[in-house]
Rosetta silent file (secondary structure, phi, psi, omega in degrees, C-alpha in Angstrom):
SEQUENCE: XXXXXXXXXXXXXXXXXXXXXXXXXXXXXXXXXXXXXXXXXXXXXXXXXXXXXXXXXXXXXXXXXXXXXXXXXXXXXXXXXXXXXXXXXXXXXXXXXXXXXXXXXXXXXXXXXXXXXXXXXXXXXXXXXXXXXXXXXXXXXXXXXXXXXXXXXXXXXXXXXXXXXXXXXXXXXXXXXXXXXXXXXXXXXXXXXXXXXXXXXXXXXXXXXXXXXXXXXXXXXXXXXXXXXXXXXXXXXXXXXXXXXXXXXXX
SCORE:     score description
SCORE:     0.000 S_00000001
   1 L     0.000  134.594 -169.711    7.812  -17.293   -9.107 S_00000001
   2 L   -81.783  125.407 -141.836    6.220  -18.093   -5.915 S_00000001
   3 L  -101.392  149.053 -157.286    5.857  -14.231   -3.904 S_00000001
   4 L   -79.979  153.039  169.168    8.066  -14.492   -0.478 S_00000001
   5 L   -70.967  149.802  161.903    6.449  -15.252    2.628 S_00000001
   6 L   -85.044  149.038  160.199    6.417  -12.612    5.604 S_00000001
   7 L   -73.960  158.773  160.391    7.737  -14.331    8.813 S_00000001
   8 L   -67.104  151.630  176.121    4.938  -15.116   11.269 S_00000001
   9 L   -67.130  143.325 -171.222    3.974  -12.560   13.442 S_00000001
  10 L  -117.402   91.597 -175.331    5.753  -12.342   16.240 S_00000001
  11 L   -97.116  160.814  166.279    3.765  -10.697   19.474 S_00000001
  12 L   -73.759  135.594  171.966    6.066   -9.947   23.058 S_00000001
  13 L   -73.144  120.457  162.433    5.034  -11.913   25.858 S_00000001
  14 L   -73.269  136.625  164.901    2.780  -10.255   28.563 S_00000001
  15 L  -102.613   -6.391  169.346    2.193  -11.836   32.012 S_00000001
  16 L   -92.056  -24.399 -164.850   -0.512   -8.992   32.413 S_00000001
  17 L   -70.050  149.092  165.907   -2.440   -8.896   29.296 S_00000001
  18 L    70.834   12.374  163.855   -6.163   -9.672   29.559 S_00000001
  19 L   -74.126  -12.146 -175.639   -5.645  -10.184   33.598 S_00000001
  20 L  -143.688   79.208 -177.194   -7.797   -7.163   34.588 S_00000001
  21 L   -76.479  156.292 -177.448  -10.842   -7.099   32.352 S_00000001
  22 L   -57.806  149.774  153.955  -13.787   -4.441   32.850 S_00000001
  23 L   -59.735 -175.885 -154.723  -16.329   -5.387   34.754 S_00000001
  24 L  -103.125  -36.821  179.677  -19.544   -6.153   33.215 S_00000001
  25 L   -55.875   -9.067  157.605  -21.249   -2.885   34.581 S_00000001
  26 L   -30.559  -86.947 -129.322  -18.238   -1.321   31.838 S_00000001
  27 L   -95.601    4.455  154.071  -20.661   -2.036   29.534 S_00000001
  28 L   -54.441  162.573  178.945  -23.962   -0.785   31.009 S_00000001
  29 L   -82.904  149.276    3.472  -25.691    3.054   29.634 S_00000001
  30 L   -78.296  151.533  158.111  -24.960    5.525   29.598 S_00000001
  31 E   -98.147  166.170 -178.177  -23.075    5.817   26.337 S_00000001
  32 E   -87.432  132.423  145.431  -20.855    8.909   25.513 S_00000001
  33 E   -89.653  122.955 -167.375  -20.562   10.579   22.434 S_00000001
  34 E  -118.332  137.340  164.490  -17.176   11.577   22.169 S_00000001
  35 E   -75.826  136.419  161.851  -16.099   14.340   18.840 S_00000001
  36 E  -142.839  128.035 -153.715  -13.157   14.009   17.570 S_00000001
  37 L   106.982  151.234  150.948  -11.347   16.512   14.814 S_00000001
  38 L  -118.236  172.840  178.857  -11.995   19.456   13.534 S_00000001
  39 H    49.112 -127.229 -131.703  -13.869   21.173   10.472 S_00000001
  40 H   -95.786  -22.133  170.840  -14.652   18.935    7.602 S_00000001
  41 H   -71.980  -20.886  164.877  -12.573   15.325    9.709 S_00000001
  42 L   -31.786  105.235  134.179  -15.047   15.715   12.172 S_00000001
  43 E   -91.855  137.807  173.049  -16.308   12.302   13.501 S_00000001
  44 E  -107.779  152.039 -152.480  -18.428   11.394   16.292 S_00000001
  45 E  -151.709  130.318 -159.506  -17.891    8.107   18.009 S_00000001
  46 E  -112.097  129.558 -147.735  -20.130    6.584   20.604 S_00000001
  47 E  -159.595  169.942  159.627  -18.440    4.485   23.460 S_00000001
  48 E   -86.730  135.960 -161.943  -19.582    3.313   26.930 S_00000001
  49 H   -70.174   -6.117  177.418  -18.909    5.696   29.791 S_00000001
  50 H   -82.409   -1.113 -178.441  -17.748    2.589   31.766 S_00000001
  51 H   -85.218  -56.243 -151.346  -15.181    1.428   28.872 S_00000001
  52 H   -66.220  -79.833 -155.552  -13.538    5.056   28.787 S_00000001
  53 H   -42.831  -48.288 -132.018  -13.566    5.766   33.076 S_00000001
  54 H   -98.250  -49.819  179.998  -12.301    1.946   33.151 S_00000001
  55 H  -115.277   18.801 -150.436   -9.227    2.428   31.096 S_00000001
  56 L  -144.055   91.564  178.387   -8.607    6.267   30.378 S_00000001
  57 H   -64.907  -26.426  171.447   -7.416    8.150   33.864 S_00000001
  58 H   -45.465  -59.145 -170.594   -8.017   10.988   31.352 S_00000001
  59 H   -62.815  -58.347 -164.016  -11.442   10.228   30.276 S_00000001
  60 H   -59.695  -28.248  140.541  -12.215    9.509   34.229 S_00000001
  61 H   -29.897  -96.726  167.692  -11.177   12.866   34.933 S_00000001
  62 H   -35.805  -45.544  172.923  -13.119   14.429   31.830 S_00000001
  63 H   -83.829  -25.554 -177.074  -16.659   12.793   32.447 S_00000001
  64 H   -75.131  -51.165  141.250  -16.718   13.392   35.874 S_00000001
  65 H   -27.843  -67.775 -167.753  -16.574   17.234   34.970 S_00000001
  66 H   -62.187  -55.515  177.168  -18.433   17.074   32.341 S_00000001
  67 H   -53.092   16.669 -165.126  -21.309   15.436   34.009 S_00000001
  68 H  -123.664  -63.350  158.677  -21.342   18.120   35.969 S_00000001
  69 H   -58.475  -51.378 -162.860  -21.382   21.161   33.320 S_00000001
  70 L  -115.898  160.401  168.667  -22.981   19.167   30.506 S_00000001
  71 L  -111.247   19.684 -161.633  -26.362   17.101   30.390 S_00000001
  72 L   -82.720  -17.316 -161.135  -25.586   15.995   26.435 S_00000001
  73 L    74.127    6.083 -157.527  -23.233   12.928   27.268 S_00000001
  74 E  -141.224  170.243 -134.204  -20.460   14.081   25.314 S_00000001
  75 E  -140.044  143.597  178.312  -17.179   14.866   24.805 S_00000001
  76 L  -100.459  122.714  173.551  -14.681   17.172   22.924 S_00000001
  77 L  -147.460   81.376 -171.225  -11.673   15.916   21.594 S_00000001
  78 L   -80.361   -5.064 -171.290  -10.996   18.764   18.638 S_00000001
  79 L  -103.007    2.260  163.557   -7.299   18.256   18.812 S_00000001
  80 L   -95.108  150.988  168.791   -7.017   14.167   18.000 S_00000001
  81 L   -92.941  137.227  170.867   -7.438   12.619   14.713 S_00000001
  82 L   -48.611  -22.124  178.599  -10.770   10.433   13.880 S_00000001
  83 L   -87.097  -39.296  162.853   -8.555    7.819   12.888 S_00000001
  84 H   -44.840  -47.999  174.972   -6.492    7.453   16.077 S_00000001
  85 H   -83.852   -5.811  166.868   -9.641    7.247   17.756 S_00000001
  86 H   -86.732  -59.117 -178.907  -11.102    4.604   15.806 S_00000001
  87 H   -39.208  -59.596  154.495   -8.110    2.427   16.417 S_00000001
  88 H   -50.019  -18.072  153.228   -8.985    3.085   19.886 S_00000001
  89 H   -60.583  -47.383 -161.247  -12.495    2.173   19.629 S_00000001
  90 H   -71.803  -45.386  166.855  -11.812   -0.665   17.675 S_00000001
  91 H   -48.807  -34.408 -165.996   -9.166   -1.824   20.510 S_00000001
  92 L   -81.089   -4.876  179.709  -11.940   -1.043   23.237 S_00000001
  93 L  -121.117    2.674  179.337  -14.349   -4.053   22.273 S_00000001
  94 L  -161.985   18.179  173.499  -11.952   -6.486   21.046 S_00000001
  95 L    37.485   43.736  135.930   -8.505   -5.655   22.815 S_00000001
  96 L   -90.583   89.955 -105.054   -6.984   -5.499   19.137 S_00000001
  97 L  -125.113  -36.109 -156.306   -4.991   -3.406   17.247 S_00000001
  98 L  -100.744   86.903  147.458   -4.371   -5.554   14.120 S_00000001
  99 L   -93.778  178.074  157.042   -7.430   -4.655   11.881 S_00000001
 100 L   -99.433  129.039  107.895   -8.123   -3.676    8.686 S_00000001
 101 L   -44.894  -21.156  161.184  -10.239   -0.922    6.969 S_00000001
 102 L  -114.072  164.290  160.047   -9.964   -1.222    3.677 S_00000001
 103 L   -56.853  -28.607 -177.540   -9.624   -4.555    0.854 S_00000001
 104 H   -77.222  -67.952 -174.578   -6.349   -3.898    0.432 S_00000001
 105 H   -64.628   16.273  120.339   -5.712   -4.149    4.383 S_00000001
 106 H   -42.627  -35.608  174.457   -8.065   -6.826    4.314 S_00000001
 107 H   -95.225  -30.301  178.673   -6.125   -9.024    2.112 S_00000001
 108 H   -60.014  -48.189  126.929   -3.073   -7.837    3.656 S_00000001
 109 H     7.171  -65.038 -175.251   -4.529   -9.477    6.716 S_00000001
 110 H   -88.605  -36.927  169.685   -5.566  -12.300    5.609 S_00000001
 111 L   -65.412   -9.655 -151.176   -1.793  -12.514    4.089 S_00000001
 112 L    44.774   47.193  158.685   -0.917  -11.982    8.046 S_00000001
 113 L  -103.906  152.667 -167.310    0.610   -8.705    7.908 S_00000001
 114 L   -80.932  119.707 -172.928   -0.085   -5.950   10.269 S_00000001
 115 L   -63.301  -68.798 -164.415   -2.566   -3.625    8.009 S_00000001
 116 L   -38.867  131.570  155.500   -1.765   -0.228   10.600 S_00000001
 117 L  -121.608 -178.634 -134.616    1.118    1.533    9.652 S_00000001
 118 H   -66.456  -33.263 -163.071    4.036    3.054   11.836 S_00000001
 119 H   -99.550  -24.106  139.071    2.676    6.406   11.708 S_00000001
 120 H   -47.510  -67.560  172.684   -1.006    5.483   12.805 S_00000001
 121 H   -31.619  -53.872  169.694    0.856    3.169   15.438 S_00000001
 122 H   -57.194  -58.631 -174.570    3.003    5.757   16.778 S_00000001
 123 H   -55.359  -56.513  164.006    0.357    8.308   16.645 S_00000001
 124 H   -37.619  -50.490  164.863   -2.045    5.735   18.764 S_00000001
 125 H   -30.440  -55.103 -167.544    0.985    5.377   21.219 S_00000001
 126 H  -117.744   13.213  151.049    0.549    8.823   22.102 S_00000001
 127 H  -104.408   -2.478  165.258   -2.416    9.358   22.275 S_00000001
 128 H   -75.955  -27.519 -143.421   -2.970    6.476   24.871 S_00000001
 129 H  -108.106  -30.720  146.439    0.021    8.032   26.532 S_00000001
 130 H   -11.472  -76.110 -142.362   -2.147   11.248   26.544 S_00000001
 131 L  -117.574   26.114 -179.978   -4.674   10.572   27.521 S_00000001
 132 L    61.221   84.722 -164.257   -3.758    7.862   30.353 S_00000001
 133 L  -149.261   38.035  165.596   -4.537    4.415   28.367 S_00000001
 134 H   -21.750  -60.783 -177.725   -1.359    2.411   29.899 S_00000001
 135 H   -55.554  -49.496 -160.046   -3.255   -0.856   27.969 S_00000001
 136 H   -68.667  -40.593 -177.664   -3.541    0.623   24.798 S_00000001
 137 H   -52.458  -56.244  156.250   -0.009    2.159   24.862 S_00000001
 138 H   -36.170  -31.748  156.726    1.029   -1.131   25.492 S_00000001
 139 H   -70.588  -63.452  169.159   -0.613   -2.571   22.397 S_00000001
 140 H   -39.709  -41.475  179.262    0.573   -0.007   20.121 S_00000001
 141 H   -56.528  -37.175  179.487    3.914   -1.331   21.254 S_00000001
 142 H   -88.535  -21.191  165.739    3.709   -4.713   20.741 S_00000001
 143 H   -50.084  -51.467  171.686    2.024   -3.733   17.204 S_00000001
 144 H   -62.764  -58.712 -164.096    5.369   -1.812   16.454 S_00000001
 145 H   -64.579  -28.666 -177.747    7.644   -4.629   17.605 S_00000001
 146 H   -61.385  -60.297 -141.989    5.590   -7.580   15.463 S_00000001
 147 H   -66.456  -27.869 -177.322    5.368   -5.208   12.237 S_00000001
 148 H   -83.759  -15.192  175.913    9.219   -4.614   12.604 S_00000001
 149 H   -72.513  -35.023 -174.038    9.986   -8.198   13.347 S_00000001
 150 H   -59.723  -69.298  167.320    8.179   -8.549    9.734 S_00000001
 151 L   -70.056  -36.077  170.431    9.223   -5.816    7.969 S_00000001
 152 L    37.483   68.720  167.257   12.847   -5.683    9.159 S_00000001
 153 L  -151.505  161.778  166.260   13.900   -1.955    8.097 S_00000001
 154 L   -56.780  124.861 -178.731   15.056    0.849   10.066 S_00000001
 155 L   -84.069   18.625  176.121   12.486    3.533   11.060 S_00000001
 156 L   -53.735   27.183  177.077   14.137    6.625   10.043 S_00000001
 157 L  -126.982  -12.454  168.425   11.324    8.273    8.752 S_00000001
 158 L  -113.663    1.425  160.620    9.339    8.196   12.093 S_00000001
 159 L   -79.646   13.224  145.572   11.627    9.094   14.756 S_00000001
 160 H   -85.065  -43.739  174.299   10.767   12.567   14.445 S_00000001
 161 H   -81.500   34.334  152.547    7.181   12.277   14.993 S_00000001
 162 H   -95.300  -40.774 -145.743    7.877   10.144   17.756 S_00000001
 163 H   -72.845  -68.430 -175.897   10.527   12.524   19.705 S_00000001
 164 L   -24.775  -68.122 -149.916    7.207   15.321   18.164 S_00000001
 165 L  -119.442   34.165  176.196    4.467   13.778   20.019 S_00000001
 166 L  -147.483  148.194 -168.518    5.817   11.911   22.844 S_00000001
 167 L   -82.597  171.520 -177.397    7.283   13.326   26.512 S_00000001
 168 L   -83.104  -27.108  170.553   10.899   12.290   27.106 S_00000001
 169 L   -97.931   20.247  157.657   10.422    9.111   29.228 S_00000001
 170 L   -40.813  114.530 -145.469    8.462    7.920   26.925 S_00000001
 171 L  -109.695   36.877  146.653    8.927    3.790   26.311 S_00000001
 172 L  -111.268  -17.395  175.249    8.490    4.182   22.517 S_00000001
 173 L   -93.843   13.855 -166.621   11.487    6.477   22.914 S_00000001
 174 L  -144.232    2.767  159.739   13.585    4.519   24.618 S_00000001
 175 H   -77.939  -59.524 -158.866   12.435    1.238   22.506 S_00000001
 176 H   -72.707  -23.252  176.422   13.441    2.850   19.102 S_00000001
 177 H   -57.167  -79.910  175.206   16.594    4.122   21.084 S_00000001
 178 H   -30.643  -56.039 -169.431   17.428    0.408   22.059 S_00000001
 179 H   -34.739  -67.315 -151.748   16.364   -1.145   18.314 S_00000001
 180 H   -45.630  -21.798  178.362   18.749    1.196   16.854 S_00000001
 181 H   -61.709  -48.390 -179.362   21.356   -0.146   19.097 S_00000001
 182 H  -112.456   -6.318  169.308   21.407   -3.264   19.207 S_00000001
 183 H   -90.360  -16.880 -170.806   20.014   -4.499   15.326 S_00000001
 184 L  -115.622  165.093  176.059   21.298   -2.037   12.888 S_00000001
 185 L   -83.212 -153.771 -179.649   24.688   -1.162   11.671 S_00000001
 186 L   -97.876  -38.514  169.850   26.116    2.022   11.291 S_00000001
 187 L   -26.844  -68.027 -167.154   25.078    2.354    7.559 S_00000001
 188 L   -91.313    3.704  165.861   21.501    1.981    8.271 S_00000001
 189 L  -100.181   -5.099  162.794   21.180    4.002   11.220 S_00000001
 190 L   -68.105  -17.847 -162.621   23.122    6.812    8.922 S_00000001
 191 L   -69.204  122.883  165.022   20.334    6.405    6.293 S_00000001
 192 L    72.283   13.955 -169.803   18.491    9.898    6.752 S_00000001
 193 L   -71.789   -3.228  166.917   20.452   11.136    9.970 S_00000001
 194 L   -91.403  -16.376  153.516   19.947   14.503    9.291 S_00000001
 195 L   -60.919  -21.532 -179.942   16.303   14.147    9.714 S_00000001
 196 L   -63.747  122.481  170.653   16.875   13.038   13.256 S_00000001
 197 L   -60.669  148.589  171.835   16.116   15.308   16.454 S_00000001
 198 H   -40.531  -46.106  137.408   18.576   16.369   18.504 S_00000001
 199 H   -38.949  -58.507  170.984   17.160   14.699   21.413 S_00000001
 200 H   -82.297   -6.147  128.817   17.304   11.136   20.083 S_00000001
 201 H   -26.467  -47.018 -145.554   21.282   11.696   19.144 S_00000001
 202 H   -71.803  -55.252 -149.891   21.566   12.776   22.588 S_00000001
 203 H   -72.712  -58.437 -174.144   19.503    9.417   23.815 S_00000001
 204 H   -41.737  -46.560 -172.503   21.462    7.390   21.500 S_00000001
 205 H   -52.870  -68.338 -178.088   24.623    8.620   22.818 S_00000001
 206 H   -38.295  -68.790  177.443   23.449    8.713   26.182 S_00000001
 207 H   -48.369  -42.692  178.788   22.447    4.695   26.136 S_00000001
 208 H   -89.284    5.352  158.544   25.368    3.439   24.356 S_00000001
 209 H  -100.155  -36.415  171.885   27.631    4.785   26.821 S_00000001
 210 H   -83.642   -7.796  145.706   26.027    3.391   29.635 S_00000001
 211 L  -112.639   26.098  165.547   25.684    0.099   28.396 S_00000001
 212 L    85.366   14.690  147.852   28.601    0.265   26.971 S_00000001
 213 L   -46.739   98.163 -160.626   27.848   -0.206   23.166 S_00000001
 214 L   -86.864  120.089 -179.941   29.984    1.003   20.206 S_00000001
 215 L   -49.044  176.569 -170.949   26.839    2.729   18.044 S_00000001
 216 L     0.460   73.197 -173.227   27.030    0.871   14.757 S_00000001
 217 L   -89.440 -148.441  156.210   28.566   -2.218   15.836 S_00000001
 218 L   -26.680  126.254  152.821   27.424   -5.865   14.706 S_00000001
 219 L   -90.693  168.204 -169.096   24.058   -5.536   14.221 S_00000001
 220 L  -108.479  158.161  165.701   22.240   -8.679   15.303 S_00000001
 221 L   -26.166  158.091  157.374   19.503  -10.653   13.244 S_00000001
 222 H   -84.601  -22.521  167.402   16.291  -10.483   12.845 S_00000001
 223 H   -62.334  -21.158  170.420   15.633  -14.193   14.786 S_00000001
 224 H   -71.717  -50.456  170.256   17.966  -12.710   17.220 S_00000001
 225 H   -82.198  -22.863  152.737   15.788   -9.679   18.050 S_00000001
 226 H   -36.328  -78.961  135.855   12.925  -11.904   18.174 S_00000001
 227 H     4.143  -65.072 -159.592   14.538  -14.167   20.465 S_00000001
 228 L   -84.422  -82.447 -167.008   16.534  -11.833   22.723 S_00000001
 229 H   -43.893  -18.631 -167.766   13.258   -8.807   23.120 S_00000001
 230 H   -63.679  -44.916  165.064   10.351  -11.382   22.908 S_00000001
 231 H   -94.794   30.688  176.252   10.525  -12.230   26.542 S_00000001
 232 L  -144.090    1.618 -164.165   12.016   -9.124   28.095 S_00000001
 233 H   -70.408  -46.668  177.483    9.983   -6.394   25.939 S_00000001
 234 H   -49.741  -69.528 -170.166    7.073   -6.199   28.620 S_00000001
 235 H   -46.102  -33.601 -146.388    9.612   -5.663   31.620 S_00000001
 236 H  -109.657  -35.407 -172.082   11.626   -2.965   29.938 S_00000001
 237 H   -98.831  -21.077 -176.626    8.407   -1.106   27.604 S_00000001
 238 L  -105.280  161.889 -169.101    5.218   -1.578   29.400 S_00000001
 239 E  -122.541  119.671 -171.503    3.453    0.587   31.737 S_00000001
 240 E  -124.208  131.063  179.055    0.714   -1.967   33.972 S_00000001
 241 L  -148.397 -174.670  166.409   -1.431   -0.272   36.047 S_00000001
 242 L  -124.409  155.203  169.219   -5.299   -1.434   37.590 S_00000001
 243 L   -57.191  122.900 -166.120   -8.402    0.765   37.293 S_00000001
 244 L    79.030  -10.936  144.318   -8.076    3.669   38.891 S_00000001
 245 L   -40.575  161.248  175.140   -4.810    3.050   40.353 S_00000001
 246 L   -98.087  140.745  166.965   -1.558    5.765   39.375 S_00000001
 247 L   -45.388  120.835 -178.146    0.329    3.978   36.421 S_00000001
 248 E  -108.401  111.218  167.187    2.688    1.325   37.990 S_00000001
 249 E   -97.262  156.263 -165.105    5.617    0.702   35.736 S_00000001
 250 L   -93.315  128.583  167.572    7.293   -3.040   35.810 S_00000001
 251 L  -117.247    0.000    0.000   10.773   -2.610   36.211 S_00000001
């Protein structure tokens, strides 16, 4: 029996991405060494200081201090995971999210499925949303919207670490808010509802009475969420800003 095809990936259209590239002096010395983790996950990770300052109001913050206190080049960051920040490395040289790391995500890859999974993705979200990375956040997003056009199941097992590790206006919280709304039934947003925080009931609640939604109505397709979110996903989830600019959200 011939093994089923994944649909092709499906990314949301940007009218911003790849419009405000670093300048080339980005990529001039010094480099950084930034730590990340503690005790035995501890990785070090080496970056340019004009890549971080260029896309990270955090990091532009954080070096400017530091270069001031330290003469080492480097950076603390014991309370992220080495893996988050390698997605973010890997994103900072190649504006990409969908990589691999292993043979297995390597073939999966090559199969065109997105190797990251929801809970790296998520976790990436917020640490871009952290640590002021508007682009990146935005990539994790559209990573999440492809893998779910793909996968086409209901995320109940990660909307508690998003609601965990995300601020309340958060646009991953008010995407998964939306999904649930307008693609799933009532069944599958029941699947596991006692795992849910209290705070995305409320948001659920909250949404489908103001646009007027009976929660677990129709649900609509998956060519249908393609379709309807592919062209409106930037306006309603991303946050576009320029270097060095305060975060400008598109409404």
């Amino acid at each position: 029996m011939a093994e089923m095809q994944r649909p092709k990936l499906q990314f949301p259209q940007c009218v911003q991405r790849n419009r405000n590239a670093p300048p080339p002096e980005a990529y001039a010395a010094p480099m950084v060494k930034v730590t990340v983790g503690k005790d035995t996950e501890k990785k070090s990770f080496f970056v340019y200081k004009g890549l971080l300052t260029y896309h990270s109001d955090y990091f532009r913050a954080a070096l400017k201090n530091c270069w001031q206190e330290r003469e080492d080049n480097s950076v603390d960051l014991p309370d992220e995971h080495p893996d988050v920040f390698h997605a973010f490395h890997y994103w900072l040289f190649s504006k990409r999210l969908n990589y691999a790391s292993t043979p297995t995500e390597d073939e999966l890859k090559k199969n065109g499925d997105i190797p990251l999974s929801y809970e790296l993705l998520f976790k990436t979200y917020a640490f871009a949303d952290r640590r002021g990375i508007a682009e990146l956040a935005n990539a994790a997003l559209d990573n999440v919207f492809a893998k779910i056009f793909q996968m086409w199941v209901w995320l109940a097992f990660n909307i508690e670490q998003a609601y965990r590790d995300t601020p309340v206006d958060a646009a991953l919280r008010r995407f998964l808010v939306d999904f649930g709304l307008h693609f799933f039934g009532f069944s599958k947003l029941n699947s596991r509802a006692d795992t849910y925080p209290r705070d995305f009931l409320f948001d659920l609640i909250t949404s489908a009475v103001e646009q007027r939604i009976i929660i677990g109505g129709v649900p609509l397709s998956r060519e249908a969420y393609a379709t309807r979110e592919k062209h409106t996903f930037c306006n309603k989830y991303h946050v576009h800003k320029h270097s060095a600019e305060a975060p400008k959200k598109v409404s």
